[in-house]
C-alpha positions in Angstrom: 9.8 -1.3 11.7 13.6 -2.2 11.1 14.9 0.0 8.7 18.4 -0.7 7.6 19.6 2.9 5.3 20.1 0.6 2.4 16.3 -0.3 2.2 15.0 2.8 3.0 12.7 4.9 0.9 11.4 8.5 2.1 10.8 9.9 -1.7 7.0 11.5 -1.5 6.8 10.9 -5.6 7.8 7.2 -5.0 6.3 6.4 -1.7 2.7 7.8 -3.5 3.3 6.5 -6.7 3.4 3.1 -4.5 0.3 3.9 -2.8 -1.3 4.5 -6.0 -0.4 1.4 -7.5 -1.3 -1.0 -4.4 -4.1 0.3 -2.8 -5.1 -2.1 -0.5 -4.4 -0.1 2.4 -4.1 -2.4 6.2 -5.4 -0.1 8.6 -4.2 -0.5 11.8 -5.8 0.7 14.8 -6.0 -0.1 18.8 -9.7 -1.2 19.9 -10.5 -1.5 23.3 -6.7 -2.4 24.0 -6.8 -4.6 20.9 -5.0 -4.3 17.9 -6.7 -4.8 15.1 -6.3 -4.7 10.7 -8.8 -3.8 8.3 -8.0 -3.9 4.7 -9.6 -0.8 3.2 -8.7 0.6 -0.5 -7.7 3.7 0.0 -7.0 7.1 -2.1 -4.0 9.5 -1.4 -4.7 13.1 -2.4 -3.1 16.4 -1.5 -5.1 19.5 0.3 -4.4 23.1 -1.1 -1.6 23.5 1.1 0.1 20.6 -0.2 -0.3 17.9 2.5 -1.2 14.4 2.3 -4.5 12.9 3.1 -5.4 9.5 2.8 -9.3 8.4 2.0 -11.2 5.7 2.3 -14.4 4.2 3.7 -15.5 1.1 6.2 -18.9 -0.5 6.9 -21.0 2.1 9.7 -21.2 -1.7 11.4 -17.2 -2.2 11.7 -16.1 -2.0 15.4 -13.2 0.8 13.8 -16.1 3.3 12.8 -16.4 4.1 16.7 -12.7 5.1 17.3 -12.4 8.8 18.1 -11.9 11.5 15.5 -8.2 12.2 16.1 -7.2 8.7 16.7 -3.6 8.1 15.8 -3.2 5.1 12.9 -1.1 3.4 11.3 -2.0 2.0 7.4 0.7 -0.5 5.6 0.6 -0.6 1.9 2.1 -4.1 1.0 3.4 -4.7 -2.8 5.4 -7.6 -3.9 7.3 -10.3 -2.2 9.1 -13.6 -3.0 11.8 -15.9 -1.3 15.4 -15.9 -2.3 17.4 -18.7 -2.2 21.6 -18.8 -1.9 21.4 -20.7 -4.8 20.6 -17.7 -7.2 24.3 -15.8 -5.3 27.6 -16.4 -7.2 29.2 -15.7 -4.3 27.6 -18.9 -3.0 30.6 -20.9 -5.1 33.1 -18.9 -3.6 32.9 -19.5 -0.1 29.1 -21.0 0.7 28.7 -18.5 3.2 25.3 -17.7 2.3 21.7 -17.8 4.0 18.1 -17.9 2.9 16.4 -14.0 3.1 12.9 -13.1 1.2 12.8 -9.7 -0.8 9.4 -7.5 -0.4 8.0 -3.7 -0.6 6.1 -1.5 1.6 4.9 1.6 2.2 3.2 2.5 6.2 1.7 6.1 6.8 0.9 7.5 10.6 -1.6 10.2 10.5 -4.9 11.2 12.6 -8.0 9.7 11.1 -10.9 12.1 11.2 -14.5 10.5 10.4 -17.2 12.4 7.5 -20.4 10.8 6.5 -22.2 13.6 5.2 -23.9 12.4 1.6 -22.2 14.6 -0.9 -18.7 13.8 0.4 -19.5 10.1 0.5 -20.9 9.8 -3.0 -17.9 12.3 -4.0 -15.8 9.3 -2.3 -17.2 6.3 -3.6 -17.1 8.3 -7.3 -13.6 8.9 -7.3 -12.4 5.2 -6.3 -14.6 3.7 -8.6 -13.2 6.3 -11.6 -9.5 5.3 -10.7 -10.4 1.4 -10.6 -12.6 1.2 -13.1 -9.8 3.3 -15.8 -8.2 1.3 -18.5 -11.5 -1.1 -18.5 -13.3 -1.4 -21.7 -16.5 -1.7 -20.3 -16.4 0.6 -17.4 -19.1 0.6 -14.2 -19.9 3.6 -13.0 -21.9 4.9 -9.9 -24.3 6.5 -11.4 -25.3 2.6 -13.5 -27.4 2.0 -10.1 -30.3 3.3 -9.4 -30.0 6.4 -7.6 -31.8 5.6 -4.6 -29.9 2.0 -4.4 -26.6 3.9 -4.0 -28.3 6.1 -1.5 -29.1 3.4 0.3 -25.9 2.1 0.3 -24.4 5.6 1.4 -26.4 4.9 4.6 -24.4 1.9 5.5 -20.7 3.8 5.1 -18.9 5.8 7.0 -15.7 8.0 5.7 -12.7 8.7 6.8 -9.8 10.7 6.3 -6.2 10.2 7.3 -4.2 13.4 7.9 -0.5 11.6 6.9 2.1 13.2 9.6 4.9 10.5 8.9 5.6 8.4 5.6 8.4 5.5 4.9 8.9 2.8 2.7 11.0 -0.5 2.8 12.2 -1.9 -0.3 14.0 -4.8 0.2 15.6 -6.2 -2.8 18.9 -7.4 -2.5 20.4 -4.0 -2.2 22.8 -5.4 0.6 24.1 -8.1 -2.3 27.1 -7.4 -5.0 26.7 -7.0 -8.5 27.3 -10.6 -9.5 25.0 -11.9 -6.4 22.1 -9.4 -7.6 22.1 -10.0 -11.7 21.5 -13.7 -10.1 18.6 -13.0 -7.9 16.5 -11.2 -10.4 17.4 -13.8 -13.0 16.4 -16.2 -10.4 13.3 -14.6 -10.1 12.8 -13.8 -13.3 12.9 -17.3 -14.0 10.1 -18.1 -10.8 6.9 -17.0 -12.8 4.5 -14.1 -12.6 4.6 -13.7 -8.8 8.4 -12.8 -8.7 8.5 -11.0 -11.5 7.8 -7.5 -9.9 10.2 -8.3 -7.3 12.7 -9.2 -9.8 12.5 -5.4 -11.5 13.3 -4.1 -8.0 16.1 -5.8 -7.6 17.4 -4.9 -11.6 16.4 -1.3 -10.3 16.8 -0.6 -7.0 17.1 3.1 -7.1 12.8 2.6 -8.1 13.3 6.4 -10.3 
């Protein structure tokens, strides 16, 4: 990934907190010389020792569930994006030297991905995503609202995995390379753009992301 300095976040607290708050993980693996992407909520969580595990499950059925234990992967967490046109720079009426560029956030982890589908780490799995989605609903779903031998059953047809994280990195790009005057005009550009830039338009009043 390019990686200009200015865009670069390597700040555990953040790079997690990101993780946390877009869990859609895009695992990325090589198949049979292949590469391929599977989108897969995941769930970061520390070991004893302090290190960084990611967790998740896939379908037994999914070509991925028959890579190697120990296969090296890569998993992109993606957050928001939006275009940004010259129009929103003040430095466009200066001197027009100005181009289109499109501000975005990310977070990719490298690690190992080990494989588990014993039953009581499964259901331990499958328990603890559902608690962290399901918080803050006011009618919250729960696994044990199925029938017990339903989610059994279910069990059957997962496999879990675990990433041990060796290497994380995240790109913020949100007009950080931009002056003051150019910037307070991007994110009230955005700001203006509805809902979908409105996320990217906090990045760009905050940059730092503390």
């Amino acid at each position: 990934m390019y990686l200009p300095s200015y865009f670069s976040e390597t700040r555990p607290q953040v790079l997690e907190a990101f993780m946390r708050a877009h869990p859609l993980g895009w695992l990325v693996t090589l198949t049979g010389g292949q590469s391929e992407v599977d989108l897969v909520p995941m769930l970061p969580w520390h070991t004893p020792a302090g290190d960084m595990r990611l967790r998740g499950h896939v379908a037994r059925a999914n070509p991925v569930s028959q890579l190697a234990s120990g296969t090296a992967v890569l998993v992109v967490f993606g957050g928001s994006d939006h275009y940004v046109t010259p129009s929103w720079y003040a430095s466009k009426r200066v001197d027009g030297r100005v181009v289109p560029t499109w501000n975005y956030s990310l977070v990719q982890a490298r690690g190992a991905l080990r494989w588990f589908d014993d039953p009581a780490s499964l259901r331990e799995l499958v328990t603890a995503l559902t608690a962290t989605h399901e918080a803050g609903r006011t009618r919250q779903w729960s696994v044990s609202d199925a029938p017990d031998a339903y989610i059994t059953g279910m069990l059957r047809a997962i496999v879990g995995f675990e990433i041990e994280v060796d290497t994380m990195v995240g790109k913020f790009k949100s007009s950080q390379n931009r002056d003051d005057e150019d910037r307070a005009g991007v994110a009230a550009g955005l700001a203006a753009d509805g809902i979908a830039a409105a996320a990217i338009a906090e990045l760009v009043r905050a940059p730092e992301r503390d």
